[in-house]
Backbone atoms as SQL, in Angstrom:
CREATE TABLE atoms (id INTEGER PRIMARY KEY, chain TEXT, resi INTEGER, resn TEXT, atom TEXT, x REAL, y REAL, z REAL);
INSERT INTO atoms VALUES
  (1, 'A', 1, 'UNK', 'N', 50.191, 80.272, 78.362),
  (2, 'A', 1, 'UNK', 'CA', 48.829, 79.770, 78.210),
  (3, 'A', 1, 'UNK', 'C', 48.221, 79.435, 79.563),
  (4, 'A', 2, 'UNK', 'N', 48.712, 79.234, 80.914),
  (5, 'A', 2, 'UNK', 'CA', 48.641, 78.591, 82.078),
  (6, 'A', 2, 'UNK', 'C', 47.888, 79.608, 82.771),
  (7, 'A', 3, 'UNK', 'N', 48.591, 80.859, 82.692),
  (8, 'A', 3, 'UNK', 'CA', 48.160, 82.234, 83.421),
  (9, 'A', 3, 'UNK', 'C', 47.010, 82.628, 82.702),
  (10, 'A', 4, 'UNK', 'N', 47.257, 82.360, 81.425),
  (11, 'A', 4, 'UNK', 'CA', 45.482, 83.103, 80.532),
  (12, 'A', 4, 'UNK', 'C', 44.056, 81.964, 80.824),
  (13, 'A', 5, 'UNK', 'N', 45.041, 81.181, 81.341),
  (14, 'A', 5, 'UNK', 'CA', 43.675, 79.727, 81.447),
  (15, 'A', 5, 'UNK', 'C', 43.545, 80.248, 82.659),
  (16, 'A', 6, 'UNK', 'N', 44.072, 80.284, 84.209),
  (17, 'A', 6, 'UNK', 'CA', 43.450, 80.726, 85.262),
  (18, 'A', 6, 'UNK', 'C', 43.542, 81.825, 85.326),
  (19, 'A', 7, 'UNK', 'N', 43.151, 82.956, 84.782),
  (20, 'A', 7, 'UNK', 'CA', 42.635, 84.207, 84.703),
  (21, 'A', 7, 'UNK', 'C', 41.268, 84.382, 84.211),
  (22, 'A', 8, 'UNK', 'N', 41.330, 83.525, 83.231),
  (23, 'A', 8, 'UNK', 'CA', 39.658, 83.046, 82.543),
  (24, 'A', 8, 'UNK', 'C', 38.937, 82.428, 83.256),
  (25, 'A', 9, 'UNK', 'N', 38.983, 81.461, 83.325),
  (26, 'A', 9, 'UNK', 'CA', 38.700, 80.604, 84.528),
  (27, 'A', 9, 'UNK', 'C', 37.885, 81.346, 86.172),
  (28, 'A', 10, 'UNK', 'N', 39.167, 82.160, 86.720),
  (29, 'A', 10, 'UNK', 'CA', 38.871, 82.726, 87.854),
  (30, 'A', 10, 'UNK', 'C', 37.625, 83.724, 87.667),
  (31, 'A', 11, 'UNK', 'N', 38.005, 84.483, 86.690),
  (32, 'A', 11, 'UNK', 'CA', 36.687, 85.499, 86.357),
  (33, 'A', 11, 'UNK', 'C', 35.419, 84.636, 85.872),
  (34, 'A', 12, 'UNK', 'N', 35.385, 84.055, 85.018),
  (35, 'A', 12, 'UNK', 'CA', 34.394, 83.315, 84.721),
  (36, 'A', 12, 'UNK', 'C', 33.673, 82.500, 86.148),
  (37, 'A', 13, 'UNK', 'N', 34.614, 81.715, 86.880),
  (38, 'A', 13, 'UNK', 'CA', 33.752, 81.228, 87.672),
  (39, 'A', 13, 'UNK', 'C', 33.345, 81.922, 88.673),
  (40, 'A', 14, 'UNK', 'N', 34.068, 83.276, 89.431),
  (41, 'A', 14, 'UNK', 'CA', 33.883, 83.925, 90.015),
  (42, 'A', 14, 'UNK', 'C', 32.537, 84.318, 90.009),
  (43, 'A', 15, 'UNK', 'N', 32.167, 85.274, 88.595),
  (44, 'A', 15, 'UNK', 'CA', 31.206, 85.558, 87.803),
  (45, 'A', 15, 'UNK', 'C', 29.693, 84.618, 87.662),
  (46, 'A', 16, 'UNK', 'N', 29.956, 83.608, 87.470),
  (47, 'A', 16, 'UNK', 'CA', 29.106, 82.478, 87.994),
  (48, 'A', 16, 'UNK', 'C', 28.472, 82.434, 88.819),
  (49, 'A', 17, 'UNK', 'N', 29.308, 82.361, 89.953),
  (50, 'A', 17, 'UNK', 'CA', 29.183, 82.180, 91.224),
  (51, 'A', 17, 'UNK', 'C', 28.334, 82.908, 91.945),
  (52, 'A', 18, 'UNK', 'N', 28.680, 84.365, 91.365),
  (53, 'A', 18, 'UNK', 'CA', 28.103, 85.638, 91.739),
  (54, 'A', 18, 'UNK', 'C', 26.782, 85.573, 91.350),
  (55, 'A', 19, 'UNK', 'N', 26.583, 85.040, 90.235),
  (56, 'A', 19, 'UNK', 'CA', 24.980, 85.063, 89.710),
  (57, 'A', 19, 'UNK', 'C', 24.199, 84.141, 90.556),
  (58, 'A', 20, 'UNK', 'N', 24.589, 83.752, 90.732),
  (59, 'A', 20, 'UNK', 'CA', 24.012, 82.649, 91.797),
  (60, 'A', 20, 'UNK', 'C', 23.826, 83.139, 93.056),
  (61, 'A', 21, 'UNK', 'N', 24.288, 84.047, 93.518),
  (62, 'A', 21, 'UNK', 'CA', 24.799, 84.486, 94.953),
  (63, 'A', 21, 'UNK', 'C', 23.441, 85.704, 94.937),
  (64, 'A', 22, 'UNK', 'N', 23.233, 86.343, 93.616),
  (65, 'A', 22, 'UNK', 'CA', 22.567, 87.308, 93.438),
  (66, 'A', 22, 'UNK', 'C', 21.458, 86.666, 93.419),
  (67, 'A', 23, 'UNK', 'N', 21.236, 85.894, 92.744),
  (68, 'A', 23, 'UNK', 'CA', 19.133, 85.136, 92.661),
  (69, 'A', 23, 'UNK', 'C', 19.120, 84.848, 94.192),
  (70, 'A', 24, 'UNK', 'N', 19.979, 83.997, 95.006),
  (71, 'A', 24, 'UNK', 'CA', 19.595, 83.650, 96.422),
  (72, 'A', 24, 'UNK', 'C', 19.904, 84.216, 97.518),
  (73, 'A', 25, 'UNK', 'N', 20.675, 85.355, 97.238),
  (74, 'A', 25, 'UNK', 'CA', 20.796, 86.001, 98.518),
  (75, 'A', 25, 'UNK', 'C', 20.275, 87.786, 98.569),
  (76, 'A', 26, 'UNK', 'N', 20.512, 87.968, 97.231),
  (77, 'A', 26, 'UNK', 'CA', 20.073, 89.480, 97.198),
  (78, 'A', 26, 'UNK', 'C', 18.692, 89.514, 96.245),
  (79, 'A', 27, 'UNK', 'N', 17.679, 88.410, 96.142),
  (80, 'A', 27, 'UNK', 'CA', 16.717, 87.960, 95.645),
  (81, 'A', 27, 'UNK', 'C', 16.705, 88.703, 93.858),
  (82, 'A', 28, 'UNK', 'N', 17.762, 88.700, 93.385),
  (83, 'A', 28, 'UNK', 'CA', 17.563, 89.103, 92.153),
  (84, 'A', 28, 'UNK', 'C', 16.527, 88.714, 91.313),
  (85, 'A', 29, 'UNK', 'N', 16.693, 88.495, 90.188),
  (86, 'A', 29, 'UNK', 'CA', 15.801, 87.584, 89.076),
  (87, 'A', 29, 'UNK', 'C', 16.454, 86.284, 88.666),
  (88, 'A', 30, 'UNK', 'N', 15.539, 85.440, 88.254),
  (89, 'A', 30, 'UNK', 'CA', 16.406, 83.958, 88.210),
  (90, 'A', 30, 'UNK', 'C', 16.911, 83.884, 86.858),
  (91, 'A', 31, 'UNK', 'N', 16.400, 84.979, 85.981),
  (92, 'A', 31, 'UNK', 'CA', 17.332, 85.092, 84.384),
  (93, 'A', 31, 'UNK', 'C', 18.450, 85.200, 84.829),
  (94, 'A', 32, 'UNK', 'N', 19.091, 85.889, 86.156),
  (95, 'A', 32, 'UNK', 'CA', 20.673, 86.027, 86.096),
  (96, 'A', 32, 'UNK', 'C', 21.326, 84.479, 86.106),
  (97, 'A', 33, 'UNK', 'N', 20.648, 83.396, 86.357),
  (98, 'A', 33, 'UNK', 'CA', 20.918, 81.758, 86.273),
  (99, 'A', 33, 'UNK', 'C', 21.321, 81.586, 85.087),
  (100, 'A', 34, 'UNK', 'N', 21.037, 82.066, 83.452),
  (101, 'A', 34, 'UNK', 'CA', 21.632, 81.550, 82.493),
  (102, 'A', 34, 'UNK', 'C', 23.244, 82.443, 82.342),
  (103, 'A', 35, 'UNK', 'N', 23.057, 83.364, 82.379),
  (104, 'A', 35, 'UNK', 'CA', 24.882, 83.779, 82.311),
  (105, 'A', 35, 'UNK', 'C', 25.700, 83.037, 83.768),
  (106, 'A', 36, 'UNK', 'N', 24.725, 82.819, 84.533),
  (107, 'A', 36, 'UNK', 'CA', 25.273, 82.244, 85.193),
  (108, 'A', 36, 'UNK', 'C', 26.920, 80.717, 84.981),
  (109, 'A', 37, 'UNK', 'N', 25.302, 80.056, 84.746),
  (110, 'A', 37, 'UNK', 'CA', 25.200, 78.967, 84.564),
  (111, 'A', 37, 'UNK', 'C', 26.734, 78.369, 83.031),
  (112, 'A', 38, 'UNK', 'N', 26.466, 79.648, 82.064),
  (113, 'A', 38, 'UNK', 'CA', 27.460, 80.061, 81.402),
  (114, 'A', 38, 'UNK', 'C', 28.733, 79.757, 81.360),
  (115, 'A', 39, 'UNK', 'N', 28.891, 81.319, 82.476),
  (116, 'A', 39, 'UNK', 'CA', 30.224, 81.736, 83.142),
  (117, 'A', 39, 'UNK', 'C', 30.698, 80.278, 83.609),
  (118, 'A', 40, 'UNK', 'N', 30.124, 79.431, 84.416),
  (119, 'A', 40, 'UNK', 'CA', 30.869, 78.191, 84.925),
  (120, 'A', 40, 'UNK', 'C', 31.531, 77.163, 83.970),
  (121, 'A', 41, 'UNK', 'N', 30.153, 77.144, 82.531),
  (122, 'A', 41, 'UNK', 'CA', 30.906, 75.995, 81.729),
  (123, 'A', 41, 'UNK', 'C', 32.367, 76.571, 80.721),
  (124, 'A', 42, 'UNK', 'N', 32.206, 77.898, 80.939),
  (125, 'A', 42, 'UNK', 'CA', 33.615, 78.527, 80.320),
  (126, 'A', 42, 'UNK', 'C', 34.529, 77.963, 81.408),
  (127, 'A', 43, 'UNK', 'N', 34.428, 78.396, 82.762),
  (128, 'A', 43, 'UNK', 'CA', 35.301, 78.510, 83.901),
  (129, 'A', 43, 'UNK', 'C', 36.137, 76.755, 83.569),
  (130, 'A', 44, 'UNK', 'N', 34.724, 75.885, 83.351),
  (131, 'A', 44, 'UNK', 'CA', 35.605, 74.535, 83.436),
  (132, 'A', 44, 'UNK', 'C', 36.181, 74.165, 82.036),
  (133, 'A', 45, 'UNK', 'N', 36.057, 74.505, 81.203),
  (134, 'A', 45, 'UNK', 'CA', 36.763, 74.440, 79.872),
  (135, 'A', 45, 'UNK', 'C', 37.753, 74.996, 80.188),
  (136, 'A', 46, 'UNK', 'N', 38.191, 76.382, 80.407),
  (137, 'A', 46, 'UNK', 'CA', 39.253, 77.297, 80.760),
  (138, 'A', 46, 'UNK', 'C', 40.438, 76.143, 81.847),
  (139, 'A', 47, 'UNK', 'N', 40.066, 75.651, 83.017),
  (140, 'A', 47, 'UNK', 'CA', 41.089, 74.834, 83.409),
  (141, 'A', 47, 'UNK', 'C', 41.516, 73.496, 82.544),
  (142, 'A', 48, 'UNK', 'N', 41.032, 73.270, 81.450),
  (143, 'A', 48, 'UNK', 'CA', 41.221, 72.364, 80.552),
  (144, 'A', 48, 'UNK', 'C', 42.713, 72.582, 80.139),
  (145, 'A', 49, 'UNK', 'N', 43.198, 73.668, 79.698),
  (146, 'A', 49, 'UNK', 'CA', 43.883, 74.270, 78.914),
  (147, 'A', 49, 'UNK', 'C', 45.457, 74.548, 79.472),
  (148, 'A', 50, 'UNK', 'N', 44.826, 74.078, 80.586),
  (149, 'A', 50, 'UNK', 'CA', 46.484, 74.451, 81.830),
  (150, 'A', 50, 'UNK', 'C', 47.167, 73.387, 81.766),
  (151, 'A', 51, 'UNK', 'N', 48.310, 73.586, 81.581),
  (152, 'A', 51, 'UNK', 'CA', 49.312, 72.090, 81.164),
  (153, 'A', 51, 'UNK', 'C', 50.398, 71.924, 82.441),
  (154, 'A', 52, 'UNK', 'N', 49.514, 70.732, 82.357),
  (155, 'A', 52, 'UNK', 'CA', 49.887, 70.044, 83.940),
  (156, 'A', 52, 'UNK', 'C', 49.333, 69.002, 83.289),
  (157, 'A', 53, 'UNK', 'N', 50.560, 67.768, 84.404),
  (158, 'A', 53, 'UNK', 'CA', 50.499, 66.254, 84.400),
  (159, 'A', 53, 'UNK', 'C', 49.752, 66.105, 84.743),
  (160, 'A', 54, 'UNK', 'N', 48.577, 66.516, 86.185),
  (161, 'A', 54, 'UNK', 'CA', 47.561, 66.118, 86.636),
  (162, 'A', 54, 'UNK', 'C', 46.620, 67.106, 86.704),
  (163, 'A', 55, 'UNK', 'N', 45.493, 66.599, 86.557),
  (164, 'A', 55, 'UNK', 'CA', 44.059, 67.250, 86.833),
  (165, 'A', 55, 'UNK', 'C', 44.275, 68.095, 88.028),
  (166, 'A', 56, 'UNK', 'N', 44.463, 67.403, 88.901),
  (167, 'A', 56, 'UNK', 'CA', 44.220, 67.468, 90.653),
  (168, 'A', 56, 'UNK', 'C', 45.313, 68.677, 90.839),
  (169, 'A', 57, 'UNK', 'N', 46.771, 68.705, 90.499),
  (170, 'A', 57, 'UNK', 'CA', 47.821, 69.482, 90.877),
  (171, 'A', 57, 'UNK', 'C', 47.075, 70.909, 89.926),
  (172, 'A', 58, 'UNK', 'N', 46.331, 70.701, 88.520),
  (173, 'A', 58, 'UNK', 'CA', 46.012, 72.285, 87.986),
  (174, 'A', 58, 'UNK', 'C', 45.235, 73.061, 88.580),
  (175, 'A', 59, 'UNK', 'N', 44.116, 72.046, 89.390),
  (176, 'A', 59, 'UNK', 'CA', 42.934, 72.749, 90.210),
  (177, 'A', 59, 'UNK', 'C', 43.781, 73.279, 91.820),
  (178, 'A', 60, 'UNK', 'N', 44.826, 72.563, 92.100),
  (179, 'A', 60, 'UNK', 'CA', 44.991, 72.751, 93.293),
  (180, 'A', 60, 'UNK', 'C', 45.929, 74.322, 93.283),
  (181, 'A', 61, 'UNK', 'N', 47.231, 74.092, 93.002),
  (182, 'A', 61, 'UNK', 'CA', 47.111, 75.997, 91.725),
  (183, 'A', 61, 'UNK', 'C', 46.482, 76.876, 91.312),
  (184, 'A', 62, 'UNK', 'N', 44.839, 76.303, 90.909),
  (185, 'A', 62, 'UNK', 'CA', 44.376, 77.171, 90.602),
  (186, 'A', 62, 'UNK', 'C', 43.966, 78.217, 91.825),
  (187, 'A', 63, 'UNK', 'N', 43.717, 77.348, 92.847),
  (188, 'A', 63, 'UNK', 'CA', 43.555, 78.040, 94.019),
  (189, 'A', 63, 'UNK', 'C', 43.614, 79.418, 94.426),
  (190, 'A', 64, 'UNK', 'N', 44.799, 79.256, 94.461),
  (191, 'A', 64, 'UNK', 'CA', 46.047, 80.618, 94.532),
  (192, 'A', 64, 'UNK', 'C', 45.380, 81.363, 93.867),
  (193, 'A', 65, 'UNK', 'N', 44.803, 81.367, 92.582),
  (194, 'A', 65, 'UNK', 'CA', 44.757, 82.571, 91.573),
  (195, 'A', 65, 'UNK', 'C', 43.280, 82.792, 91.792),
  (196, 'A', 66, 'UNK', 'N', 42.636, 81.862, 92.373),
  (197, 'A', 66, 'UNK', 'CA', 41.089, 82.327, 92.755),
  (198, 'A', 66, 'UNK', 'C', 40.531, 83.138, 94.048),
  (199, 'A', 67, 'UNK', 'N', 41.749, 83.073, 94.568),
  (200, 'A', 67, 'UNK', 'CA', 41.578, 83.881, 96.353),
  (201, 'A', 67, 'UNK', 'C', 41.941, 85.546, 95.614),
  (202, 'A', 68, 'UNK', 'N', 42.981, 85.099, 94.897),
  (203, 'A', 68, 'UNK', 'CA', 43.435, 86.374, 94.534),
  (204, 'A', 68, 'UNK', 'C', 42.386, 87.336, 93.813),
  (205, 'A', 69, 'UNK', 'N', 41.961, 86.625, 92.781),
  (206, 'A', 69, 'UNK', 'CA', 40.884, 87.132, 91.554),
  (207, 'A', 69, 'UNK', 'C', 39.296, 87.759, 92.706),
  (208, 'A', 70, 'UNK', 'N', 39.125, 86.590, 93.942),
  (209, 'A', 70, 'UNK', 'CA', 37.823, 86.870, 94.438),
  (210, 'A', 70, 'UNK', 'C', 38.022, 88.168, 95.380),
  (211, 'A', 71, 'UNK', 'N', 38.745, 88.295, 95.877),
  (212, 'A', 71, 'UNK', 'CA', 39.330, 89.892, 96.301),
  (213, 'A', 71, 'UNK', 'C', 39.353, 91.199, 95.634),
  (214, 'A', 72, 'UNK', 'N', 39.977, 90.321, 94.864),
  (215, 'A', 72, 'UNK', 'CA', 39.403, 91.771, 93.615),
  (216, 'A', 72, 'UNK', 'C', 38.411, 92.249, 92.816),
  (217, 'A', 73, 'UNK', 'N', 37.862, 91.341, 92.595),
  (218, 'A', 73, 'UNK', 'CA', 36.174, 90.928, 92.626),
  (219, 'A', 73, 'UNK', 'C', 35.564, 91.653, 93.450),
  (220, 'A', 74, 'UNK', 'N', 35.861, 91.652, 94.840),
  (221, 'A', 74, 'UNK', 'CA', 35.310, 91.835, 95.975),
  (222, 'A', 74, 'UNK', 'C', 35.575, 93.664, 95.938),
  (223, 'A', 75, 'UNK', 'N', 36.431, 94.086, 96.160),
  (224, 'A', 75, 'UNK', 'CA', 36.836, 95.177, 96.133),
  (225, 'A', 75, 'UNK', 'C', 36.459, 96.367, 94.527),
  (226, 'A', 76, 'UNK', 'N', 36.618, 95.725, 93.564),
  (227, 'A', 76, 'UNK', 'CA', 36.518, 96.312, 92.372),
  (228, 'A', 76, 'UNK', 'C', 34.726, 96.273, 92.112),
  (229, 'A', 77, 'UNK', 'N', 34.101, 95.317, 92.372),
  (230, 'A', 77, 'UNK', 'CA', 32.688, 94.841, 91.971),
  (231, 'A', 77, 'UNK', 'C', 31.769, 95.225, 92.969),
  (232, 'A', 78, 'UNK', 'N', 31.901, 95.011, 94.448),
  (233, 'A', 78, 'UNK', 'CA', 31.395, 94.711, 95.530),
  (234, 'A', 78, 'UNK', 'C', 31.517, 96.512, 96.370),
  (235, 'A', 79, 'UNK', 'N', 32.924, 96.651, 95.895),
  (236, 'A', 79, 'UNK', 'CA', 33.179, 97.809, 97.104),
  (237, 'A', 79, 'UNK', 'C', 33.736, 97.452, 98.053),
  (238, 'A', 80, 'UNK', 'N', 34.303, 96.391, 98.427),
  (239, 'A', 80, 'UNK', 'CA', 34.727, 96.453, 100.048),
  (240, 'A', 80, 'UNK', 'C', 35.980, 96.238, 99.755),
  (241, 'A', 81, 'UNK', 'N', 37.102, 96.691, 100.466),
  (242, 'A', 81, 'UNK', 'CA', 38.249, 96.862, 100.274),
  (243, 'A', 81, 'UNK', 'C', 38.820, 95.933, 101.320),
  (244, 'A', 82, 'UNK', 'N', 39.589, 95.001, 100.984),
  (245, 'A', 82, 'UNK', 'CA', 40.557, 93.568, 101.429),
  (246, 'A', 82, 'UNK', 'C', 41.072, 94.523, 102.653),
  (247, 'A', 83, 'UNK', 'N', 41.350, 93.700, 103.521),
  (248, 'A', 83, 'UNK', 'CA', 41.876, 94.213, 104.796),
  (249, 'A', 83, 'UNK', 'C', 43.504, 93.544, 104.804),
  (250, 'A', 84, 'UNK', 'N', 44.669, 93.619, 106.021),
  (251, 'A', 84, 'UNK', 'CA', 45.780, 93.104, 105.953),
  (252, 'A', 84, 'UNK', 'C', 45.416, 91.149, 105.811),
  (253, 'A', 85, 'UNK', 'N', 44.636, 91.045, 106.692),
  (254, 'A', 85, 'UNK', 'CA', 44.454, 89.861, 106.536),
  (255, 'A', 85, 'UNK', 'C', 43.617, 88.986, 105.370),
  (256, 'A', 86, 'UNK', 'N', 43.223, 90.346, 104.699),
  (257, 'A', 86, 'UNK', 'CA', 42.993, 89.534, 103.135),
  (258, 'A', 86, 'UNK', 'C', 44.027, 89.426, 102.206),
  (259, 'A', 87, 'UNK', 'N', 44.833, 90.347, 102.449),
  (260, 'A', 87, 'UNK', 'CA', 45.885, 90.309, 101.698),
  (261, 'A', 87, 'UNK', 'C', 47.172, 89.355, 101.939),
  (262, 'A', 88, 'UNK', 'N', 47.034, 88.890, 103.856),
  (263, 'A', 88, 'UNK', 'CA', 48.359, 88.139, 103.933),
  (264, 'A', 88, 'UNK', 'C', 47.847, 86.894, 103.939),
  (265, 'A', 89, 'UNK', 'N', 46.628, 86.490, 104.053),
  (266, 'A', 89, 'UNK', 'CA', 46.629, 84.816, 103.750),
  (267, 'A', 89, 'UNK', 'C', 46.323, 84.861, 102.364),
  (268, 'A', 90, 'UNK', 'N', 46.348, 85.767, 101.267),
  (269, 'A', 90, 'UNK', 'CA', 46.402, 85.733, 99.715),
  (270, 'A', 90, 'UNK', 'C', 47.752, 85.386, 99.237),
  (271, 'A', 91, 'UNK', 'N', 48.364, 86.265, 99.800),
  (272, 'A', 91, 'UNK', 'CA', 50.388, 86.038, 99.979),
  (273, 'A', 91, 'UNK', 'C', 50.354, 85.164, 100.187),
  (274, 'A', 92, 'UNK', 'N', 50.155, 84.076, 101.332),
  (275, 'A', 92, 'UNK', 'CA', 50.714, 82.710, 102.174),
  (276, 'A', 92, 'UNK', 'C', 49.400, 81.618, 100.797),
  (277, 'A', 93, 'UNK', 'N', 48.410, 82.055, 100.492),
  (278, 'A', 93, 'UNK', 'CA', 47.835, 81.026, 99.467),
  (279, 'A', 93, 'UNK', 'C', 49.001, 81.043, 98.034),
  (280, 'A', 94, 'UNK', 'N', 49.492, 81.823, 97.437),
  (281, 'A', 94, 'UNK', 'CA', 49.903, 82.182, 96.265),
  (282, 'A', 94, 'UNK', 'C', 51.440, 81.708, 96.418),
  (283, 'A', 95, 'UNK', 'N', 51.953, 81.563, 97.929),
  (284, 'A', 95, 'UNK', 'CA', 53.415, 80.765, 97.885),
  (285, 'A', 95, 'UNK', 'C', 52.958, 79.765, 97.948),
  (286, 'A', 96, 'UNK', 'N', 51.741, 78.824, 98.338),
  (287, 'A', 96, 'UNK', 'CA', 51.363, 77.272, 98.626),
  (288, 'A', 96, 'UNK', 'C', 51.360, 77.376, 97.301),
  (289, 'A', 97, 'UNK', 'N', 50.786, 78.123, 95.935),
  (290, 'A', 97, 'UNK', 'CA', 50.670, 77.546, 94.869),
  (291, 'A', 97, 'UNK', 'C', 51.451, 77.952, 94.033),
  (292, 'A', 98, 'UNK', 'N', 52.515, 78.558, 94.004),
  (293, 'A', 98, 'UNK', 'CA', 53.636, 78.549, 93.707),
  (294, 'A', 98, 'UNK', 'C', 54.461, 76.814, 93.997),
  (295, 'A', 99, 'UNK', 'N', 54.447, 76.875, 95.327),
  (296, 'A', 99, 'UNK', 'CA', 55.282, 75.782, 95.385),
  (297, 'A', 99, 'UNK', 'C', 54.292, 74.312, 94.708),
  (298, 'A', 100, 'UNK', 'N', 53.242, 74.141, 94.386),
  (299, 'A', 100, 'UNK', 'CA', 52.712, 73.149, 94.129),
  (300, 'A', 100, 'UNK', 'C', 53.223, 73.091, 92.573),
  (301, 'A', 101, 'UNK', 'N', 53.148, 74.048, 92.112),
  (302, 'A', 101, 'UNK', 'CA', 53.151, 74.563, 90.408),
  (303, 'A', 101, 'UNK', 'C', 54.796, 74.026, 90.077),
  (304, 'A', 102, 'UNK', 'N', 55.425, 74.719, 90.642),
  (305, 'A', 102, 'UNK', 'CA', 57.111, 74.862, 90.588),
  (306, 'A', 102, 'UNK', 'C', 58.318, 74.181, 91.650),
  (307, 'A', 103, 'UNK', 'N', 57.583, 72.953, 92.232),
  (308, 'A', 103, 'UNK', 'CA', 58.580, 72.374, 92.684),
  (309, 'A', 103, 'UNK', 'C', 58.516, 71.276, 92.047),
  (310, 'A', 104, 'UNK', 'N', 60.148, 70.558, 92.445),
  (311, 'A', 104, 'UNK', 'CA', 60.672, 69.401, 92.106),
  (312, 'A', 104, 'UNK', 'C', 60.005, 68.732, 92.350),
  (313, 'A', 105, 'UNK', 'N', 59.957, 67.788, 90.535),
  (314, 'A', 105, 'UNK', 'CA', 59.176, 66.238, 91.085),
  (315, 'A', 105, 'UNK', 'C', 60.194, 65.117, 90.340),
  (316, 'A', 106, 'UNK', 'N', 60.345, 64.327, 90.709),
  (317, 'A', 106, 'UNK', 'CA', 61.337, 63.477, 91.052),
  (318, 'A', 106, 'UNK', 'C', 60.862, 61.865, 89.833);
């Protein structure tokens, strides 16, 4: 359930984000503001669902899976294709949230 919550989540807010990005930077139309606007209140319901002791440790995890998701985003949506260094501080984000997710707590 953890992985389907930040997979939802990531796209959804990604998606969001993007609508937003589109009315103010590529002067779209401001109708793209309600799917917008949308996509986000899914995005924050969606981290609801991740089972974790703390708020703070699910968002900080989620991280990891949002560098990852916005790359691909980027590449799949956008066209521009991740370079080594998108890909190795994605690696070095995704072991920080690995270890936040899956280490010992005492």
């Amino acid at each position: 359930m953890t992985i389907a919550a930040y997979i939802i989540a990531a796209l959804t807010e990604i998606a969001g984000c993007f609508a937003f990005w589109h009315v103010v930077r590529s002067g779209g139309s401001p109708l793209w503001l309600l799917p917008g606007v949308s996509s986000l209140i899914v995005f924050a319901g969606a981290l609801t669902f991740v089972d974790a002791a703390a708020a703070g440790r699910a968002f900080a995890a989620y991280g990891g899976i949002y560098i990852l998701a916005s790359l691909a985003w980027m590449w799949g949506v956008e066209g521009v294709r991740p370079d080594r260094w998108d890909a190795g501080g994605t690696a070095l984000c995704l072991v920080g949230a690995a270890i936040i997710v899956f280490g010992p707590r005492g």
